[in-house]
VMD Tcl script that draws the C-alpha trace (Angstrom):
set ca {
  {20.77 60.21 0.90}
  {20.59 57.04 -1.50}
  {24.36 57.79 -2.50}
  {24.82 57.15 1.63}
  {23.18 54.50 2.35}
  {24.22 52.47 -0.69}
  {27.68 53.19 0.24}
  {27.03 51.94 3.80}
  {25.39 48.86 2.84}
  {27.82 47.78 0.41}
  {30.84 46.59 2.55}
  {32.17 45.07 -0.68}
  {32.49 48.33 -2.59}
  {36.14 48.68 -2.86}
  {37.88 52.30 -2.39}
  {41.40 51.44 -3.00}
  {44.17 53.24 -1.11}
  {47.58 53.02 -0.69}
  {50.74 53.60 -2.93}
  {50.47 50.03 -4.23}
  {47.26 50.86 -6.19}
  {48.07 54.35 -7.36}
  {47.24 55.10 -10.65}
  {50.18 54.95 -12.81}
  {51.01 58.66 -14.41}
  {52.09 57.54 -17.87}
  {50.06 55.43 -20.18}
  {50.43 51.93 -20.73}
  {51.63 50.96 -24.41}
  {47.99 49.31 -25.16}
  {44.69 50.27 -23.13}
  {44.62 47.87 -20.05}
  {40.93 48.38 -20.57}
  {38.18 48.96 -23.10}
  {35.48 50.80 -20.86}
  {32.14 50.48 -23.27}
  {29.04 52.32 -21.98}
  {25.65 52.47 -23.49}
  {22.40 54.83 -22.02}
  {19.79 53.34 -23.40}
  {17.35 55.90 -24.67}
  {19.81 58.59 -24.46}
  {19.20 61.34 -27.33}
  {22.19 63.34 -28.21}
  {20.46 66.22 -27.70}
  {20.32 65.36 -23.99}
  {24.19 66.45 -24.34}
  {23.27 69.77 -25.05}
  {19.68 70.67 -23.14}
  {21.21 69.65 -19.93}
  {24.88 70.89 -20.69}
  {24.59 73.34 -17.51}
  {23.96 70.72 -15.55}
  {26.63 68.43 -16.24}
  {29.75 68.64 -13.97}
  {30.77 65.24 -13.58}
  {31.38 62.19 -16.35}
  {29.12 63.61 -18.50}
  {31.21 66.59 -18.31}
  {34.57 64.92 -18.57}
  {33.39 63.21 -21.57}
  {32.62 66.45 -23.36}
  {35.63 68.08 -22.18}
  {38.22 65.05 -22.55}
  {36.53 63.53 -25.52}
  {36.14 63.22 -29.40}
  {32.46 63.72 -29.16}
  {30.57 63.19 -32.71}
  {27.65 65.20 -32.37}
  {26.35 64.35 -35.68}
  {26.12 60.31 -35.64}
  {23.25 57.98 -36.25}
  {21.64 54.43 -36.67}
  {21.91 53.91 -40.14}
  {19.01 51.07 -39.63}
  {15.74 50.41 -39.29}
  {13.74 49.64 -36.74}
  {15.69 51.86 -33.89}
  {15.01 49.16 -31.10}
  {17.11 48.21 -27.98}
  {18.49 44.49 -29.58}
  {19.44 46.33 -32.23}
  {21.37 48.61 -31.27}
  {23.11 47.28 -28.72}
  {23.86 44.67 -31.04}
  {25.47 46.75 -33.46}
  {27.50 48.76 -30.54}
  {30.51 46.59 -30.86}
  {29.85 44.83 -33.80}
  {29.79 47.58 -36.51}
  {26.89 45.50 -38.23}
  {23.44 46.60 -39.10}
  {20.58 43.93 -39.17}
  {20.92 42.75 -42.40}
  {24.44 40.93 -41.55}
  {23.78 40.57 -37.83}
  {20.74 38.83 -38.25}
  {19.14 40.53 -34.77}
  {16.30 41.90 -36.36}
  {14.38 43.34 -33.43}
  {14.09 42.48 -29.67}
  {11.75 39.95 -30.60}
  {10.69 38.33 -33.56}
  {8.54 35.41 -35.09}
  {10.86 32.05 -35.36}
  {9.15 29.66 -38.53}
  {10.89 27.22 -37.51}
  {9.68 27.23 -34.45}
  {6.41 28.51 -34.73}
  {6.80 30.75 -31.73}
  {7.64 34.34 -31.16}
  {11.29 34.26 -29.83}
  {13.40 37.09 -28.44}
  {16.90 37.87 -29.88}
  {18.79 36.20 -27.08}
  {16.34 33.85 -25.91}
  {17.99 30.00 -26.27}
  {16.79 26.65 -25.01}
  {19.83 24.76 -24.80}
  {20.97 26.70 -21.41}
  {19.89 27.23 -18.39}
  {19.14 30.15 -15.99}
  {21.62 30.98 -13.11}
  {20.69 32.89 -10.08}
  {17.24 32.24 -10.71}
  {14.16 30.39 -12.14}
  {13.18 31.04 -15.70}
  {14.71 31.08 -19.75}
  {17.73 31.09 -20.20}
  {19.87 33.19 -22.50}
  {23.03 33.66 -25.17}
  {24.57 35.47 -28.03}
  {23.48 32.63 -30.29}
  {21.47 34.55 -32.66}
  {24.25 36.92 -33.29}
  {26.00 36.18 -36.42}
  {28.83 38.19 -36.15}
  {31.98 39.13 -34.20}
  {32.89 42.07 -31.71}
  {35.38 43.87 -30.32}
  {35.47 41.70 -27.67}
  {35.23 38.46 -29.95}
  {38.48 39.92 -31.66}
  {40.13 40.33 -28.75}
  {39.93 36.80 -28.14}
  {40.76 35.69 -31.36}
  {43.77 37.69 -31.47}
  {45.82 35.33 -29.35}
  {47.18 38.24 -27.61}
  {47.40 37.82 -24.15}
  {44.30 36.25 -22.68}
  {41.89 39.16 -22.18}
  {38.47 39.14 -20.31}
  {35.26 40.25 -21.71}
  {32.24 40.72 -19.49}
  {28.58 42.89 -20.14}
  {26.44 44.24 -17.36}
  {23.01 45.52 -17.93}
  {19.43 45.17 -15.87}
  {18.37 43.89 -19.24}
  {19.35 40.44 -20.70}
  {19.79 41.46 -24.61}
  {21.97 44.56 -23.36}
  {24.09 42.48 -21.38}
  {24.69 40.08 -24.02}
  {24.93 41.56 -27.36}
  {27.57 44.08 -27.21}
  {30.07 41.78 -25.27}
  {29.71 38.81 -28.29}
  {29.71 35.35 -28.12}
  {33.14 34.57 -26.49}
  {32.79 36.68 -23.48}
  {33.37 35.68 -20.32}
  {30.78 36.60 -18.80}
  {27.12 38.33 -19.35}
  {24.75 39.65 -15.89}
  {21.59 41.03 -16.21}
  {18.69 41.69 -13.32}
  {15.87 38.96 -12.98}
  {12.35 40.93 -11.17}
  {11.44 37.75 -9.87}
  {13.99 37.77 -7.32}
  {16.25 40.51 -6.71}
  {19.35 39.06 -8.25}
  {21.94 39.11 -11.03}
  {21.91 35.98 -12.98}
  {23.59 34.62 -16.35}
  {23.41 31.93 -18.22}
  {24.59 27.62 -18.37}
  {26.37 28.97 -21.78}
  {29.19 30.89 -20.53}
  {29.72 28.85 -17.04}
  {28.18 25.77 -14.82}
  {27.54 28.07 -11.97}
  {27.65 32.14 -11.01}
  {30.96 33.42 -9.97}
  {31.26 33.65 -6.29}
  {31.50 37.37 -6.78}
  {27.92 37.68 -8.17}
  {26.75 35.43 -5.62}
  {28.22 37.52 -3.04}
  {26.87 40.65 -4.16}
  {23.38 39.35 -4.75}
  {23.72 38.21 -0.83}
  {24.06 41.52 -0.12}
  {20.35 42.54 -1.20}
  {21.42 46.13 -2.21}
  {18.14 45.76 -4.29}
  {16.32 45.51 -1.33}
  {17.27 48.59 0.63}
  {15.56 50.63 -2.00}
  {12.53 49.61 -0.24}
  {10.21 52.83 0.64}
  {13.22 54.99 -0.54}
  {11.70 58.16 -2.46}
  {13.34 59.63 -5.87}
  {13.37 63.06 -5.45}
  {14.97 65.79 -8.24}
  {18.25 65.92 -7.92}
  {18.88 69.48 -7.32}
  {16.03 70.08 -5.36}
  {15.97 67.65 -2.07}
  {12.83 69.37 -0.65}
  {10.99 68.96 -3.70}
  {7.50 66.33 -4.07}
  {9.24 63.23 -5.00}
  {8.70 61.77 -8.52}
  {8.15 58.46 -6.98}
  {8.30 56.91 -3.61}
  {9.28 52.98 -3.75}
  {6.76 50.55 -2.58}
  {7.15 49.35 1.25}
  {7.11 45.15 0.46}
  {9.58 43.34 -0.90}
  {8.79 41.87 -3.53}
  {8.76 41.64 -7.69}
  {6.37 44.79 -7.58}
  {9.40 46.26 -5.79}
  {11.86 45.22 -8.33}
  {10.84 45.94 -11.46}
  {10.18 48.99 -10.24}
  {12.84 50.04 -8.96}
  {14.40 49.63 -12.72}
  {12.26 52.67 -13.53}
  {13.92 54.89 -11.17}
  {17.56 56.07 -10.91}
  {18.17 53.46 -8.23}
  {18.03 50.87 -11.07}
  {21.51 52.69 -11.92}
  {23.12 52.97 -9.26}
  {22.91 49.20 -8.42}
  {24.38 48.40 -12.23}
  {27.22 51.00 -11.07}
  {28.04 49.27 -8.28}
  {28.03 45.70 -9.76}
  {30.26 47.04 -12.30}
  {33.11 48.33 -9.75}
  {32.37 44.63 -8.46}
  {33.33 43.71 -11.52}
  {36.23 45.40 -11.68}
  {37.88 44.34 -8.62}
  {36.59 40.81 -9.03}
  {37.75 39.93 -12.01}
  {41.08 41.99 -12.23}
  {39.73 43.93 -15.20}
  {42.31 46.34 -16.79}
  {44.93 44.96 -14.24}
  {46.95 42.43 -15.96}
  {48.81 42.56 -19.23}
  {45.66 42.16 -21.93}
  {43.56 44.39 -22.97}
  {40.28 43.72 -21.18}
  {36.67 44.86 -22.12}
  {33.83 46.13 -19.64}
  {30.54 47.13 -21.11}
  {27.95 48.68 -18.74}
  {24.62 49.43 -20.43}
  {22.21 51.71 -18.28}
  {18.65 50.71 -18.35}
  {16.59 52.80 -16.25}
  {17.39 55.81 -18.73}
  {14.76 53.88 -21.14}
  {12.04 52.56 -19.09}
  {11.18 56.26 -17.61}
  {11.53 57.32 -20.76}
  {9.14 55.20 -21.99}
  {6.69 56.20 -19.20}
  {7.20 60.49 -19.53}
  {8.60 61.35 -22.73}
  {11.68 63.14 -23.10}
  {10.37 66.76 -22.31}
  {9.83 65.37 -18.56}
  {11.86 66.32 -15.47}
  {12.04 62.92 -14.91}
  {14.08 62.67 -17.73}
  {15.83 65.90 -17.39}
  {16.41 64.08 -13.54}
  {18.23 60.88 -14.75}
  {20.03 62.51 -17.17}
  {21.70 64.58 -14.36}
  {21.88 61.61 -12.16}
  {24.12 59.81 -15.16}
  {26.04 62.34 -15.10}
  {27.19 61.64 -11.53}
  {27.08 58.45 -11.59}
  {29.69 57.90 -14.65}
  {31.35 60.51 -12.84}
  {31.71 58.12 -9.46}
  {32.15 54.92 -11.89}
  {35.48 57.02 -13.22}
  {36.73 57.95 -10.08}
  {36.74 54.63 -9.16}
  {38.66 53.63 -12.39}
  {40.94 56.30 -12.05}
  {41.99 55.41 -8.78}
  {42.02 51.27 -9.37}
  {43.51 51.13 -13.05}
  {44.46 55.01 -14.33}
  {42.22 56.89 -16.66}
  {45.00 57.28 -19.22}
  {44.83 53.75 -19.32}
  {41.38 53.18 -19.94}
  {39.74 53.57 -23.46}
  {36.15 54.76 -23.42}
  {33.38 55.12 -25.82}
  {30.25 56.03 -24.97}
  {26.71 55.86 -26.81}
  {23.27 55.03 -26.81}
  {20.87 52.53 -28.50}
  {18.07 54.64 -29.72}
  {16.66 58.15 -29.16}
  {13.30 58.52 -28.64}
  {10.16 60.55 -30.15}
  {7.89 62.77 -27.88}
  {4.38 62.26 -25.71}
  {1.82 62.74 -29.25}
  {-0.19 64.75 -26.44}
  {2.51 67.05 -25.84}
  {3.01 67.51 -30.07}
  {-0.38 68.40 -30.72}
  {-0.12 71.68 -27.76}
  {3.00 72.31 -29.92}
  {0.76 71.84 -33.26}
  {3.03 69.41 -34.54}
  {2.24 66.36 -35.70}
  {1.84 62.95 -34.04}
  {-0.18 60.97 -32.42}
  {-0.69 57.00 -32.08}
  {-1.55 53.79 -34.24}
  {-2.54 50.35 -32.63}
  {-0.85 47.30 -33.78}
  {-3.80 45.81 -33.34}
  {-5.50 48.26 -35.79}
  {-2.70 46.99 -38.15}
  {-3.17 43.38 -37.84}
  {-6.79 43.56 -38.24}
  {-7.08 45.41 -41.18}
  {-4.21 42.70 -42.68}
  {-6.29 39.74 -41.59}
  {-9.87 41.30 -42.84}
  {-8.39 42.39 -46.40}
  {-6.41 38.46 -47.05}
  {-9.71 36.88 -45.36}
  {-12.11 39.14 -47.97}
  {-9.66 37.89 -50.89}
  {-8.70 34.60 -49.63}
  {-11.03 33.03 -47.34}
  {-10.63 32.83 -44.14}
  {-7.56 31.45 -42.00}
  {-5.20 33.11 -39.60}
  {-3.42 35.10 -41.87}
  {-0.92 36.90 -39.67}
  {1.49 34.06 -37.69}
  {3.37 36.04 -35.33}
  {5.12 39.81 -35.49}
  {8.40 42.03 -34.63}
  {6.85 45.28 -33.02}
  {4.03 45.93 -35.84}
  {5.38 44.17 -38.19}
  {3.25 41.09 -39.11}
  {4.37 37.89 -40.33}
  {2.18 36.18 -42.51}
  {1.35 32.50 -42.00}
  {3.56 30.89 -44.73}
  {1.83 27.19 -44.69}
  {-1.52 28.78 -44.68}
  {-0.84 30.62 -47.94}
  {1.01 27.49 -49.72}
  {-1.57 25.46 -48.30}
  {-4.48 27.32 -50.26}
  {-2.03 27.55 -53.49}
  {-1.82 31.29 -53.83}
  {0.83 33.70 -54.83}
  {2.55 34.79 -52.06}
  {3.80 37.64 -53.21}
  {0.16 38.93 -54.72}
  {-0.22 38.01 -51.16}
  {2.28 40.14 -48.93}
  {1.48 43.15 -51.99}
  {-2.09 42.40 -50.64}
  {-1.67 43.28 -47.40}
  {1.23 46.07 -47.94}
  {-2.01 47.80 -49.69}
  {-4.05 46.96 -46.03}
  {-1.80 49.02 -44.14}
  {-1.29 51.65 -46.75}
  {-4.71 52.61 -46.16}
  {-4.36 53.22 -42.46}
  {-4.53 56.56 -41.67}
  {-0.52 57.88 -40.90}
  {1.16 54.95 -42.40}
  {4.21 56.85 -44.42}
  {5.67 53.71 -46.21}
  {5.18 49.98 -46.49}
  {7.23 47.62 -47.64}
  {7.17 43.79 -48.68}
  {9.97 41.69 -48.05}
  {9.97 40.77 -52.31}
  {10.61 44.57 -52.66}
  {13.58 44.64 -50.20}
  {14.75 41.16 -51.77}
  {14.89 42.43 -54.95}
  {16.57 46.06 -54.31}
  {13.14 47.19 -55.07}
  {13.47 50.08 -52.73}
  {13.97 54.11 -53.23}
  {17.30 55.78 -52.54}
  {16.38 58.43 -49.42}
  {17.52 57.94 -46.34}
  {14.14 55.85 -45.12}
  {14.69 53.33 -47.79}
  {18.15 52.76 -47.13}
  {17.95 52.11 -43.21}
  {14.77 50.05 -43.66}
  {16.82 47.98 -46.40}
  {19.81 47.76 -44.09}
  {17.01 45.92 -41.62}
  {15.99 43.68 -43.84}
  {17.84 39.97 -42.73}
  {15.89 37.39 -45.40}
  {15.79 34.17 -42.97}
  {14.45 36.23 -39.92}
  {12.16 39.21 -41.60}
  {8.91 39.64 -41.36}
  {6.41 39.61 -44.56}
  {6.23 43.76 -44.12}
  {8.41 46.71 -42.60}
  {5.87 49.08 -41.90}
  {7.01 53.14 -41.60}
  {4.81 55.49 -40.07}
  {4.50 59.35 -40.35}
  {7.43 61.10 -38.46}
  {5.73 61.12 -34.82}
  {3.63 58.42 -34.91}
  {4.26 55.38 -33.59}
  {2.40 51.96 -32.11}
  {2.03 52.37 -28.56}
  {-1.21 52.97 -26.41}
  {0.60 54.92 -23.94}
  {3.67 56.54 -22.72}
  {6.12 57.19 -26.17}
  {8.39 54.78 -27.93}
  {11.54 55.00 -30.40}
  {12.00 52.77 -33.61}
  {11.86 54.66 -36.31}
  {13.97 55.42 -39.49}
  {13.61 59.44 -38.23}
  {16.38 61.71 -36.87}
  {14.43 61.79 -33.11}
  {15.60 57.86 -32.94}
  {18.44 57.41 -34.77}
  {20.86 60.60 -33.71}
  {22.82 59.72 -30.58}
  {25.70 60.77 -28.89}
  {29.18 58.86 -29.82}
  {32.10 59.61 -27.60}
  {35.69 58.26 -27.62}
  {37.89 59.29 -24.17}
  {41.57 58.15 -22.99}
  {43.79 56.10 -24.62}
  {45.03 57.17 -27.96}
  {42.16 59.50 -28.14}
  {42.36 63.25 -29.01}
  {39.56 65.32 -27.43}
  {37.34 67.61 -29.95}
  {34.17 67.89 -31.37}
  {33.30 66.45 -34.60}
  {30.59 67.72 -36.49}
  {30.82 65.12 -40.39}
  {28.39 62.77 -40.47}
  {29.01 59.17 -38.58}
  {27.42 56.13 -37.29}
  {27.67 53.84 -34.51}
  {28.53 51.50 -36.87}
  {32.21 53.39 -36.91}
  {32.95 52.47 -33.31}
  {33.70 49.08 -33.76}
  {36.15 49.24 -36.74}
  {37.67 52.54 -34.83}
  {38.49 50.24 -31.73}
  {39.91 47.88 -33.85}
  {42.15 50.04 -35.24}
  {43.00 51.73 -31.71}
  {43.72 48.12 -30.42}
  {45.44 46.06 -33.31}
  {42.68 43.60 -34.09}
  {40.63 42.49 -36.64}
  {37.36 44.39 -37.48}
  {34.57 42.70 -36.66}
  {32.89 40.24 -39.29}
  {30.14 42.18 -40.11}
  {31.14 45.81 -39.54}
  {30.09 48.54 -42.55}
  {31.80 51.21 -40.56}
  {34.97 53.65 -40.81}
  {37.58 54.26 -39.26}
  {36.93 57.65 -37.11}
  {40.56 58.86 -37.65}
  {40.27 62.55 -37.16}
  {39.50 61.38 -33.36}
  {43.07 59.23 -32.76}
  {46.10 60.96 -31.79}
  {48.78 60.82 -33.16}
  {50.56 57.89 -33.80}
  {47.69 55.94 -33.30}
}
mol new
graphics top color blue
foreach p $ca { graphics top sphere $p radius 0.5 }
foreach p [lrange $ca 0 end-1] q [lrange $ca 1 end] { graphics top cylinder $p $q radius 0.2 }
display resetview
């Protein structure tokens, strides 16, 4: 019914026909187009529980594809900055320098987020503005540029700002993300003076707004008790929620074959680059867990709906001339409620709790101040000033606190940043991707590692974690120059971006610690 009524509403929606835009039937020499998709919070296992119901672009993926089914994050924390940062980059934290979605600037004094920037303003709306200034690296799409081949486009599309931004790079054309406040797609002063008339156009359209009172039901069971019926005003209520249903999606799919047509993408003699990231995925993740229908329900949904976004491709550009990778940023652990009916373990630790116990054990030693200045998820950062100010040792200090947390109950590891400085850490596969997070100018004091299913949130479930639940993902390679079969060695995300570069003739990205995934390139490539 939604599928309908979009598709009625959206006058702009371009279904080519005609013999002029017939898909060629032999590839081009290069891909006309690097199609780059992210699902955020999409566990690779969701490939597999919900294989039966897969018969679209999920499908073709796992058919048509070099799917990896063993690859990871090879960093710690597992967090949505991060690893749509490192998508296109090849570059773990440590080199990137985005160390989580937010963190505490000492500069600044303030907590910042990893694409938040002063020096631009907000288009389309009222509020921050944001960039790809805190990335210190290149990406695919960076290289592209650089290579003085052609004049290709780069442009990122997500609900959320960071995953609009990050994987595309700092030369892109273009970066749109959804703003609650009113309903549209905005951007930023950094990459031009004013929105392209095509995002203007489409945000005229309100497509956002027809969701209003619309009702999310399963998606093989129309008759079923909706999961959620939208709210019947219009307004930010409205919007934001609407990002934790499937119609969030949709919407992102339909700017994206805006994008497409708009901007000529994959129709001129570059190589251009498209990346879509999927937020809704996450956010009802975050609300039910992973054992939910909900999530069983969107996972379907994507199915379809990378399923239209190809058909669209195919018939606009050609398939064969498209080269696809898809991922996601993080996995995600299960509800602690539902692990303890499974009597496994898990459960839940406040950061609060965590701060606390820091500030009562340096206040007991110390004296009193505000100890901790700011934080990156639970990871405090300790007031540097205050510390020189009372002449102490501040590394006695940061070992002081590490030895606060140690004593909460489910804490697994804690580390100071002196240890991670120094190479002071073990050799297991915990140490290595918390070291590999560990950037020295933006760092907190701590990294703090709790007990495989545990994790800081009061409700709902998160991700982050050095553990296998987070970090394994699905990595998939389709199209051009691409030879379909399953791949079951160890990899990392951090191989897609020097594999592209291969595949395309470019440089590898700056700070890339991948490989080259060869056994996935046919031949001649």
């Amino acid at each position: 019914m939604i599928r309908k009524l979009i598709s009625s509403l959206c006058l702009f929606t371009l279904s080519v026909t005609g013999a002029q835009n017939a898909a060629p039937k032999a590839a081009a020499a290069r891909p006309r187009l690097v199609l780059a998709i992210m699902v955020d919070q999409f566990r690779y296992d969701y490939l597999t529980r919900f294989r039966e119901q897969y018969n679209s672009g999920l499908d073709r993926l796992l058919r048509q594809g070099a799917v990896f089914t063993n690859a990871h994050y090879e960093h710690f924390p597992t967090v949505t900055a991060i690893g749509h940062s490192t998508f296109l980059s090849g570059a773990t934290p440590s080199i990137s320098g985005i160390v989580g979605n937010e963190w505490y600037d000492r500069q600044l004094h303030k907590q910042v987020t990893s694409v938040w920037d002063p020096n631009y303003q907000l288009l389309g709306a009222k509020g921050e503005a944001a960039s790809p200034r805190n990335l210190l690296v290149s990406t695919i799409g960076d290289e592209l540029k650089m290579s003085g081949r052609d004049k290709p486009k780069v442009v990122g599309i997500s609900i959320k700002d960071r995953s609009a931004i990050l994987p595309v790079g700092r030369m892109a054309d273009g970066a749109f993300w959804f703003d609650n406040k009113t309903g549209n797609f905005v951007s930023s002063t950094y990459y031009f003076p004013a929105l392209p008339a095509w995002v203007e156009e489409f945000n005229r359209s309100r497509i956002a707004d027809k969701f209003v009172g619309a009702a999310w039901v399963p998606v093989d069971d129309p008759k079923a008790k909706p999961f959620l019926t939208m709210t019947p005003a219009l307004d930010e209520k409205h919007w934001a929620a609407m990002q934790r249903t499937p119609f969030g999606n949709e919407l992102l799919e339909l700017l994206a074959e805006k994008a497409v047509v708009a901007e000529k993408l994959g129709q001129g003699p570059a190589t251009d680059l498209l990346s879509v990231s999927f937020s809704s995925n996450d956010y009802i993740g975050h609300d039910v867990g992973p054992d939910s229908p909900r999530v069983r329900d969107i996972s379907i949904r994507t199915d379809r709906l990378l399923g239209k976004l190809f058909q669209f491709l195919d018939t606009r550009i050609g398939m064969q001339n498209i080269l696809v990778v898809m991922t996601a940023d993080h996995g995600v652990a299960p509800l602690p409620e539902l692990m303890r009916e499974r009597k496994m373990p898990g459960g839940r630790i406040s950061e609060k709790t965590v701060h606390a116990k820091v500030e009562e054990r340096l206040t007991h030693l110390y004296g009193a101040g505000k100890w901790v200045a700011g934080k990156s998820g639970p990871a405090p950062y300790l007031d540097h000033e205050l510390i020189a100010g009372k002449k102490l040792d501040a590394v006695e200090v940061r070992r002081q606190a590490a030895e606060a947390v140690r004593l909460i109950p489910h804490i697994l590891r804690v580390y100071t940043r002196d240890q991670l400085a120094a190479g002071m850490a073990g050799q297991d596969q915990v140490d290595m991707r918390v070291r590999a997070g560990f950037q020295a100018q933006r760092a907190g004091d701590l990294f703090i590692v709790s007990e495989p299913y545990w994790f800081f949130e009061e409700k709902g479930t998160s991700h982050g974690t050095p553990f296998n639940y987070d970090s394994h993902v699905p990595v998939i390679f389709m199209g051009w120059g691409i030879k379909a079969g399953r791949f079951h060695d160890r990899a990392a995300v951090n191989d897609i971006a020097p594999t592209l570069a291969t595949l395309l003739g470019v440089e590898t990205p700056s700070g890339s610690v991948g490989r080259v995934l060869v056994e996935a390139m046919a031949a001649g490539r």
